[in-house]
N, C-alpha and C positions, 0 to 999 in steps of 0.2 A: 121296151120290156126286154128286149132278146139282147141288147147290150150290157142290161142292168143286171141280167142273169149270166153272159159271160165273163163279166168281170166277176161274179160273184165263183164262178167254177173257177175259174183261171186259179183264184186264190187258193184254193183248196187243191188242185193238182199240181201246180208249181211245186220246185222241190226248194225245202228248206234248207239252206244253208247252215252248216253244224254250227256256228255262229252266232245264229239264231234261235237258235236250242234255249228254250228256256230252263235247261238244267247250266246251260252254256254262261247264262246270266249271274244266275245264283253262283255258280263257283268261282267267278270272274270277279262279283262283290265280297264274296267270303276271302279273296286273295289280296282285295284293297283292305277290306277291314282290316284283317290279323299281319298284315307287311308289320306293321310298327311295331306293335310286339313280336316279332320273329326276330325285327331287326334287333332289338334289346335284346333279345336270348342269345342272338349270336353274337354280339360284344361280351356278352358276359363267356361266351363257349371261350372265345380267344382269346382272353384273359389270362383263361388258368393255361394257355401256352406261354406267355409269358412268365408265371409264377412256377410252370413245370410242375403243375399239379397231377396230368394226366400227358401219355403219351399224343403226340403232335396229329395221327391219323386218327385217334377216338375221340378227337375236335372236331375233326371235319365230320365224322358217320355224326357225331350228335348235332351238328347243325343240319345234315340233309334230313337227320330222321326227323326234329321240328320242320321243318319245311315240308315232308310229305304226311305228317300227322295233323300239326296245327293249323298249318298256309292252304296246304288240300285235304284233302278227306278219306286218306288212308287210315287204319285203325292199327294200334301199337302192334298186333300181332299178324299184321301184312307186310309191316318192314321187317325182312329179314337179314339179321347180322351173320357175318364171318360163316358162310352157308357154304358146303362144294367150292369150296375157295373163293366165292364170292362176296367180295368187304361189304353189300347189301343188293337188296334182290326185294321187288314188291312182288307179293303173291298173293292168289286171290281166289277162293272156291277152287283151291286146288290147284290152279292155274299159273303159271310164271311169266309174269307179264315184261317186267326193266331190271335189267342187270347193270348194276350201277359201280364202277372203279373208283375206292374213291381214297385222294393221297393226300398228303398234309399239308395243311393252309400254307400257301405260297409259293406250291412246286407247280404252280403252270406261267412260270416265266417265260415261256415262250410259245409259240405257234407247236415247234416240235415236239414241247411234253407235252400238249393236247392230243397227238398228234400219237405217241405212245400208248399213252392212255388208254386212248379210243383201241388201240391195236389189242393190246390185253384186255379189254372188254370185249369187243367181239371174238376174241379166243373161244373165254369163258359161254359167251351166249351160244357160240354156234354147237359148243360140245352139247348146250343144255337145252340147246332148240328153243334160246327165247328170242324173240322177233324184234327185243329194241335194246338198244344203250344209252347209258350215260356216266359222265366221268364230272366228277367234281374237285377241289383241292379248298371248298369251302364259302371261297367266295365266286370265281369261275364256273359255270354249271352247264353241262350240253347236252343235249338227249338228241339219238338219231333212232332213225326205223333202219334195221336191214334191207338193202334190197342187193339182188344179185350183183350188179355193179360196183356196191360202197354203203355209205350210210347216205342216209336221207335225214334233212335235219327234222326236227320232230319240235324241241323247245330248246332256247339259245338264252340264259339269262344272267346278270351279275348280280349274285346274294346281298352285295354292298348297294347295292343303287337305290336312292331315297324310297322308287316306284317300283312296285313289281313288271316285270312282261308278261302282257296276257296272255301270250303264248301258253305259259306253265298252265292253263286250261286244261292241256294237250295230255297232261301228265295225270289226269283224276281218275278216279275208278270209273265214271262218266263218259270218261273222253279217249281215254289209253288205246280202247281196240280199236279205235277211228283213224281213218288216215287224213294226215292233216292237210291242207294249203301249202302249196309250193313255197318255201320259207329259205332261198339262199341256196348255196350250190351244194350239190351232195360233195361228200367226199370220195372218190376213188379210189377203190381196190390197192391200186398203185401205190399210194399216199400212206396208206396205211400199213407196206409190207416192212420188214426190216433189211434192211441196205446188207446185213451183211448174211443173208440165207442169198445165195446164188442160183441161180438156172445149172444143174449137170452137164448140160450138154454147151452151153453158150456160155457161162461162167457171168452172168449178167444179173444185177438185181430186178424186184419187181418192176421197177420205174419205167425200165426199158422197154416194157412189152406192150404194146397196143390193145390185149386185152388180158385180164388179171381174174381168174375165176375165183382163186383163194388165195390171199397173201399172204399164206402158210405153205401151200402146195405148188410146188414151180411146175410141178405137171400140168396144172392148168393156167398159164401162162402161155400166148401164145401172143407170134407176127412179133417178133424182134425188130424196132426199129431205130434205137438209139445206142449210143456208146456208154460204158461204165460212164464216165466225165459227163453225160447229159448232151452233148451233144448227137445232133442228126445221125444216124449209119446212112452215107450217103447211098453205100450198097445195098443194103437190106432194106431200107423204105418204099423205094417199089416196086420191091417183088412184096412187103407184107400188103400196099394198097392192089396189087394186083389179083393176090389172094382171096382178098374179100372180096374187090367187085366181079371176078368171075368166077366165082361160087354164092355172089349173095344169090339167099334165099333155096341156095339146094344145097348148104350145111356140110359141103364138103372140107371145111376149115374145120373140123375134130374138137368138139369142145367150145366151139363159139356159138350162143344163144342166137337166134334171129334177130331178138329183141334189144341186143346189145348191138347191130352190124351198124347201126348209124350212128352210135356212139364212137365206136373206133373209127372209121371215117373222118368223125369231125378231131379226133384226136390224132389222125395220120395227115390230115390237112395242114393240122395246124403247125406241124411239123415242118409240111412243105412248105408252107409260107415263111417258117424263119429261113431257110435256105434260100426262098425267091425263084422257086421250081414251076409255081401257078403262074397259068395263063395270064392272067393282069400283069404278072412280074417279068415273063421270060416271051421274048418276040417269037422262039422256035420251041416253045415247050413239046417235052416229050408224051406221046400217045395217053401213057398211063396216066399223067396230070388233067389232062385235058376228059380224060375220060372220068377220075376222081372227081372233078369240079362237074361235072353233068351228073353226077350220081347225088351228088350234094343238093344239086337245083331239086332233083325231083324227088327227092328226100323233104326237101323243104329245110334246109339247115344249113347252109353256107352262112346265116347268120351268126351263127354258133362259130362260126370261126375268125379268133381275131386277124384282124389287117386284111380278111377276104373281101370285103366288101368298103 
């Protein structure tokens, strides 16, 4: 009896996986059903870019806005158009949920217009204090959550693909405040500043710095560890690893989260390993390597770095 009764509690305080939501099911089915008719509407959207019926980016907003009315379960008067300079924006009881960039069918040829993209979307969010992105070019489509470090991806999908990704779950009125499943590497701060806004004082883009609070503000950039060219500063590397590890945790490095020290670590590692500075690599490594790779162990993250292990 006493087994038959804990299995029966178990099931009822175990925690559900948003997954398992049965709101999770029905939007998952309602996104299989409606693909094929979405997919028609958006051959027919790009069409009239061929015929030059309609300008090239009011192709793209009209295939996102089917896609968050028809495919999800937004209603017409939550997708908002050409808003606070924003090409579309779901909003909801008030509320600003995704700030959405979105440019004309075909401009994401490469990693780095994505990559733009994303940077002029989170401009936009951060002035308006909304907590997600997404940029599309109509067929290309990515949504991330802010988080202090970068974006986090949220839903990753191709508008062309026969199948939807169940991810876009992630994107319902349902689903939106939820934070999702680990889904891919975030993007960093870094990645997303522009090359040509420099540091005042170091003359350095964001790329170069070890930690990047806003890729708008070089003031919050901090631990200089690389050259404009991308390579290592064999001088400034560790003195920025020295920085952190003797001040983690009592915040004397001005502007660097707690929460962020193990990120930079493994992003100063990795450093060191292309130079061949770490103890696996170097017979007499220097104090400060040798004391980075201990910090890493008891961090739990030497995995995080390539060619460490």
């Amino acid at each position: 009896m006493w087994v038959v009764d804990s299995q029966r509690l178990w099931r009822y305080i175990r925690p559900v996986p948003d997954t398992d939501l049965a709101s999770a099911r029905r939007c998952t089915t309602r996104i299989h059903q409606r693909w094929g008719s979405f997919q028609a509407a958006r051959s027919r959207h790009l069409a009239a870019v061929s015929g030059q019926q309609v300008p090239a980016e009011k192709v793209a907003e009209n295939i996102l806005c089917d896609l968050f009315t028809t495919v999800l379960d937004w209603t017409t008067e939550q997708v908002r158009l050409q808003e606070q300079r924003v090409d579309l924006m779901l909003t909801r009881g008030g509320l600003k949920y995704l700030v959405v960039e979105v440019k004309r069918p075909g401009s994401f040829d490469g990693r780095g217009a994505v990559l733009r993209a994303l940077t002029q979307a989170r401009g936009y969010a951060t002035s308006l204090r909304v907590p997600r992105v997404a940029v599309s070019d109509g067929g290309i489509f990515e949504a991330y959550d802010l988080t202090s470090d970068g974006l986090r991806p949220r839903a990753l999908a191709h508008l062309a693909d026969p199948e939807p990704a169940d991810d876009l779950w992630w994107l319902s009125t349902r689903s939106i405040y939820r934070i999702p499943p680990p889904q891919g590497r975030t993007i960093g701060n870094p990645d997303l500043a522009d090359d040509s806004v420099l540091h005042p004082k170091y003359r350095l883009p964001a790329r170069c710095f070890g930690y990047v609070g806003d890729p708008a503000r070089p003031a919050t950039w901090k631990l200089p560890y690389l050259l404009a060219d991308g390579t290592v500063d064999a001088r400034r590397l560790p003195k920025a690893i020295g920085a952190v590890i003797r001040d983690y945790r009592s915040q004397q490095v001005k502007g660097l989260p707690e929460e962020q020290t193990a990120q930079v670590l493994v992003r100063l590692a990795t450093a060191a390993v292309r130079t061949g500075r770490m103890p696996h690599q170097d017979p007499t490594p220097a104090d400060i390597y040798v004391a980075l790779l201990d910090q890493l162990n008891q961090l739990g993250r030497t995995g995080d770095v390539p060619g460490l292990t």
